[in-house]
N, C-alpha and C positions, 0 to 999 in steps of 0.2 A: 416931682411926684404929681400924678393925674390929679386933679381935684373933681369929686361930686356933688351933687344936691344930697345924697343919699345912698349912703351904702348897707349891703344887706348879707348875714350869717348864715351861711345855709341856707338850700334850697329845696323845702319838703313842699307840700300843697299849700302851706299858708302866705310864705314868703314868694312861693309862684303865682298867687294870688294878686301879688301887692307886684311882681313882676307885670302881669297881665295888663295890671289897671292902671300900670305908669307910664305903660307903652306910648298909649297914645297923647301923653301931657309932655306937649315939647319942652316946656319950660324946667322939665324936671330931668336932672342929668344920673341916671341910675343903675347903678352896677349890684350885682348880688355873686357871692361867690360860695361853691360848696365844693367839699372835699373828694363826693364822690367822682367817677368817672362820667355819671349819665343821671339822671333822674328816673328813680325806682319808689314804689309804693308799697313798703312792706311786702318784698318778692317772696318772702320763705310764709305767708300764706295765702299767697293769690292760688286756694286750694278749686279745683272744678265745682263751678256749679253756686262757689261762694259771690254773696252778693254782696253791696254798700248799702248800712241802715239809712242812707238818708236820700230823699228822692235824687235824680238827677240834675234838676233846678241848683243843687248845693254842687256845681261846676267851680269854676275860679272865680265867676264872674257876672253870671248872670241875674244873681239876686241884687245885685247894685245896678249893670248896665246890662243888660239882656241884648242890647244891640253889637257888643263887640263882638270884631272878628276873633277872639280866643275863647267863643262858649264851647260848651261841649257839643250843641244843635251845629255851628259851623263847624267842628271836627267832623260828624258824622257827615256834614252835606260833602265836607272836599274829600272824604275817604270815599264816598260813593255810597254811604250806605243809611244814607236818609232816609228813602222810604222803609227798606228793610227795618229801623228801626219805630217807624210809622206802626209796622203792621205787628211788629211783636208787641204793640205795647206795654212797654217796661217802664216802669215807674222809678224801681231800683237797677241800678246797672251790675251787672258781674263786674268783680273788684281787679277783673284783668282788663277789663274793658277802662274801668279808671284809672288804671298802672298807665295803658296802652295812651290813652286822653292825656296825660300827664309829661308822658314823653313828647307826644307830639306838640305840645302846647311851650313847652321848653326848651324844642330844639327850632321856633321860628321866635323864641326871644334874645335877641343878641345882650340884653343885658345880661344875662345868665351865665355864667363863668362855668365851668366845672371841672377838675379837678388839682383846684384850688383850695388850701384851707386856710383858713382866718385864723394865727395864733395868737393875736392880743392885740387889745384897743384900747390905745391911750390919745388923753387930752395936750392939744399943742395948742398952749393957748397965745402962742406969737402968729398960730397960722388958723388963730379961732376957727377949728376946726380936728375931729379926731383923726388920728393914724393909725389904718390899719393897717399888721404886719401880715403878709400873705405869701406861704408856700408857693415856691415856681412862678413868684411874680415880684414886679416892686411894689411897696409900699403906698396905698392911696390913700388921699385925705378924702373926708366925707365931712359936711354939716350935721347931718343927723346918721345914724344910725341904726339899722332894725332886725335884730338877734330873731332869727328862726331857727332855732339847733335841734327844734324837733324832741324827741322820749328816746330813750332808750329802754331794753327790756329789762323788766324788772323778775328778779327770782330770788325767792322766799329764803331767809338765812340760812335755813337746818338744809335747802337744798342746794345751796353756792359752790358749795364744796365739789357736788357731784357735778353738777352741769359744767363745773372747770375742768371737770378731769377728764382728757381724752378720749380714755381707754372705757368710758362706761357710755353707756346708751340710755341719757341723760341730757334732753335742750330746753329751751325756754320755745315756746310755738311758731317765736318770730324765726325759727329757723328749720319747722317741721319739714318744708316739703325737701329741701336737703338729705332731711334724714328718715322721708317716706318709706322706701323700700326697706332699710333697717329693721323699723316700727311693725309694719307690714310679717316679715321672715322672725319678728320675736313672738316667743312660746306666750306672752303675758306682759301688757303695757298697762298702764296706771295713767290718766289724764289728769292733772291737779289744776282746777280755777274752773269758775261756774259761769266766767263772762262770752260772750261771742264766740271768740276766738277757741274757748274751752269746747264749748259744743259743737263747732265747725269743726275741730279734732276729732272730737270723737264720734259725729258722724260719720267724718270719712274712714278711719280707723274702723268703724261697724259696717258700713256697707266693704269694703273692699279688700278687710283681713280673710285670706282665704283661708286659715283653719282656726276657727273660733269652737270651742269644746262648750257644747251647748248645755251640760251638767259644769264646768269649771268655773274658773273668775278670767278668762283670756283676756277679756276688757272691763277696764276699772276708771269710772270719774267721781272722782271728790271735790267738793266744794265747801269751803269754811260759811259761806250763806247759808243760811236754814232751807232755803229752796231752791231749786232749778228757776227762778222768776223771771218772767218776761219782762223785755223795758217797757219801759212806759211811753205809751204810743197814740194815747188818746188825745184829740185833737185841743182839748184846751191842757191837757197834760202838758202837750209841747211847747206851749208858750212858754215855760221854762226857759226855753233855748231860744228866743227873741232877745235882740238888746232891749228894749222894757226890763224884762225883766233881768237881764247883766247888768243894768244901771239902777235896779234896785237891790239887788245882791250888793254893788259894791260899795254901797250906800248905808252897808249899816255895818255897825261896830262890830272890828276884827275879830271878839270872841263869840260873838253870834256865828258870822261865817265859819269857823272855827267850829263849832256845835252843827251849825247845818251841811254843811257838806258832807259830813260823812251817812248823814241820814240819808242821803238824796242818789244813793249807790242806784238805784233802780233807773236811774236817767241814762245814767252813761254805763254802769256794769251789766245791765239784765241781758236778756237775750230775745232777739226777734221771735216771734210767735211763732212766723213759717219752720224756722230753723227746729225749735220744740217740735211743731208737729211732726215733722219729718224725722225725728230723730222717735218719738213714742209708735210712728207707722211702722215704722223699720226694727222697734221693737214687739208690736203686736205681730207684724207679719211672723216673725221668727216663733213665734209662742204658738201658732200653729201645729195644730199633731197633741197637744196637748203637755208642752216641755216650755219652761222658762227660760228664756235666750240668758246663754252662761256671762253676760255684759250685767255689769254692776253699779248702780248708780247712789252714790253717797253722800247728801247736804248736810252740813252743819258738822263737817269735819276739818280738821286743819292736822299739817303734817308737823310734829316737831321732833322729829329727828329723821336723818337717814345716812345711811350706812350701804358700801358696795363690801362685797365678799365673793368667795369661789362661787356662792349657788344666786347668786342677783345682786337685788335692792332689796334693803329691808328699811322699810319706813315705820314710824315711829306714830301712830296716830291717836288724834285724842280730840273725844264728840264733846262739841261745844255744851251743849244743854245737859249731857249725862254724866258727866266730868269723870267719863272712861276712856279707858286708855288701850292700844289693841295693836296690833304688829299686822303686818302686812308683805308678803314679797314679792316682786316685784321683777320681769324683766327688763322694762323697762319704765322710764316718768317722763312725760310730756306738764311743760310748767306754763300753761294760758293763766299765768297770774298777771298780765296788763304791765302797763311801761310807766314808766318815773319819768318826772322833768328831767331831760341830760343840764347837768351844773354846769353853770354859767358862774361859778366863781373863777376858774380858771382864767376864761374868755378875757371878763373883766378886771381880773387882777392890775393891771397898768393905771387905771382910774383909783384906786386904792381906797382910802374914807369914803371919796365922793360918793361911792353908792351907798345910800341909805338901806335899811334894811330894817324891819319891824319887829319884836322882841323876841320872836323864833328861829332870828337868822335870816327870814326871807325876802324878797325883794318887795319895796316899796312902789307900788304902779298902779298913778292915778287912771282915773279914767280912760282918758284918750289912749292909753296902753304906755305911756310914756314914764319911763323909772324916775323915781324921785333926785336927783343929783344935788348934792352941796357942793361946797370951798368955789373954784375960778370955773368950774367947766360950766360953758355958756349954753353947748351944744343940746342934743335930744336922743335918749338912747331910747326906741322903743322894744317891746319884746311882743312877742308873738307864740302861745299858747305854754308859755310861763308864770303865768298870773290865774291857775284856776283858784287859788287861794284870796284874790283879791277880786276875780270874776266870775267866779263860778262855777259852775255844772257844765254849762255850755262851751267852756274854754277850749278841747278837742275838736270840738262837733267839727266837720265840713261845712255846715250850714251855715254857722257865723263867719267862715273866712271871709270872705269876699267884704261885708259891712266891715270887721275887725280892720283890713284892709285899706279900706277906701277912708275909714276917719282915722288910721295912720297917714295917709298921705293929704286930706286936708289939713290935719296938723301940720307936715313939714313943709306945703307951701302958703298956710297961714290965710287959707281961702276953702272955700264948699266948690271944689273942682267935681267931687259928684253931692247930688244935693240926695242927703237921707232924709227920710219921712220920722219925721215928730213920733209918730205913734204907731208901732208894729204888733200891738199884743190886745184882747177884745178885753183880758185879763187888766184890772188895775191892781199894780202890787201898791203893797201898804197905803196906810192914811194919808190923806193932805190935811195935815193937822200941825202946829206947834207945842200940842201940849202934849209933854212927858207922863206919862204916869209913874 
């Protein structure tokens, strides 16, 4: 079997990341393998016109080394279109343009496997070192280990049932533009989730449904938040999403994080400003002539129940704050309710005890992103955007990959091969104090 310094679970932006920045450390022998055929960025909604919240600087690589050859600045200079992107001044990229960055960036790294999956990882502790077992391959050892397996879509219980079935016109958003023209040719679609992705639906659903019944309900978004709220985007707001502030999230007692995470929805659920405005222009525009655009907008609702029949969807709803309840139908549901960590219980089943896990089940990972291990296993499993529970807010972000990244890999060679700066945030979290109150 080949042996590594470090093998890697999938290959989404994070793990391409940790790809980029190992390129060039000869010392480090590094394979990453994923299932799919090619590297793709959330294709079912790289919808037109849609952008990336986070500047372009949040590349693979350039917030750590700004000088590699895999920034997003060298994509655009060997594509030709450097200047062009000079003179548009964009600050955020279209998310096809980062789909597009993303391929290119992974098909000039020969560590990059693809379609290849990784079904279990176990400890071989005669060959101090883990075995991966891998689809249409043999089996490698690795020293360390680094799970990028990425989210899957998540969709709400009362709606599981539907989005399974077939035969109903019924998805989760990560698969809208598939079923665009569908959505488009129905009498009456329903958007459910108030984050990004929700309002990017149902923008484009508003501008390019060609028969909206400007007296009807032809367009419907519900959101379980009390608001359509914008993220939070203000310049000391963001330090949030600094390691500072990751290393003080993960620094305080699990039922604290536990408490504060769900408070902190406006970080990573709100919605860009630009997107809002464009979505209230496009509703004033229509309101012209003196008629309220037949598009419906409904916070602080949540769906619990839904049901398909001969005449639609009939949804089940019931307003947070009024604690009313009211029916709805429906031809179609679009589900922008955000993605779940894909389980890694599976993955690591072969390790068995060894993973520690904290009293909710989930995985123990210290700092450096490295899971807790007991009994013989010597080795280092790290994880990558599976720890928002023990890191944070910023766990998703693009922004922290490349840092996440780069103190993964001084860990596995046991040195500062890129050197991080002490201090990233103007923000000091908590006390330097020893005394408890």
């Amino acid at each position: 079997m080949r042996r590594f310094d470090l093998a890697g679970v999938g290959i989404g932006p994070f793990n391409l990341s940790l790809a980029a920045l190992a390129d060039p450390l000869e010392q480090l022998d590094v394979v990453l393998f994923d299932a799919r055929p090619e590297f793709r960025w959330h294709p079912g909604l790289l919808v037109e016109g849609a952008t990336l919240q986070v500047p372009f600087l949040a590349d693979l690589v350039s917030l750590v080394d700004p000088t590699s050859r895999h920034s997003f600045l060298n994509y655009l200079r060997e594509r030709g279109r450097l200047l062009p992107f000079y003179f548009a001044e964009r600050f955020h990229l279209p998310r096809a343009e980062y789909d597009d960055y993303g391929r290119w960036a992974a098909a000039r790294l020969p560590s990059c496997r693809f379609g290849h999956e990784v079904t279990g990882v176990r400890w071989v502790a005669a060959e101090e070192a883990f075995e991966l077992t891998v689809s249409g391959a043999e089996p490698v050892l690795a020293a360390s280990v680094v799970l990028g397996v990425g989210s899957t879509p998540n969709v709400p219980l009362p709606l599981r049932e539907l989005v399974a079935a077939p035969d109903v016109l019924a998805l989760h958003s990560a698969d809208y533009l598939t079923h665009r023209e569908a959505l488009l040719a129905a009498e009456t679609v329903t958007v459910v989730g108030s984050g990004q992705s929700g309002a990017e639906v149902f923008l484009d659903l508003l501008r390019s449904r060609s028969t909206v019944d400007s007296a009807g309900d032809g367009l419907r978004w519900l959101a379980r938040t009390p608001a359509f709220a914008p993220m939070e985007y203000s310049k000391l707001g963001l330090e949030q999403f600094t390691p500072d502030y990751t290393a003080y999230f993960h620094g305080l007692p699990e039922p604290v994080r536990d408490r504060l995470l769900p408070a902190q929805w406006q970080l990573y659920k709100g919605i860009d400003a630009e997107t809002i405005a464009a979505i209230h222009d496009e509703l004033y525009r229509r309101s012209i002539g003196g008629q309220w655009p037949g598009a419906a907008l409904t916070p602080g609702v949540e769906v619990v129940s839904a049901n398909a029949g001969a005449h639609g969807i009939e949804l089940g709803l019931r307003h947070v704050h009024q604690s009313r309840g009211a029916r709805h139908r429906t031809g179609a549901v679009v589900c922008a309710t955000g993605y779940a960590e894909t389980p890694t219980g599976p993955l690591l089943a072969g390790l068995g005890d060894a993973v520690q896990r904290d009293g909710r089940g989930r995985l123990v990972v210290g700092e450096d992103y490295r899971l807790a291990l007991g009994g013989d296993v010597a080795g280092s499993v790290f994880v990558q955007n599976a720890e928002r529970h023990t890191h944070g807010p910023g766990t998703p972000d693009l922004g922290l990959g490349a840092w996440r990244a780069a103190t993964i890999l001084n860990a596995v060679c046991g040195k500062a091969v890129y050197e991080l700066p002490a201090r990233t945030a103007f923000t000091t979290f908590g006390l330097e104090t020893t005394e408890d109150l």
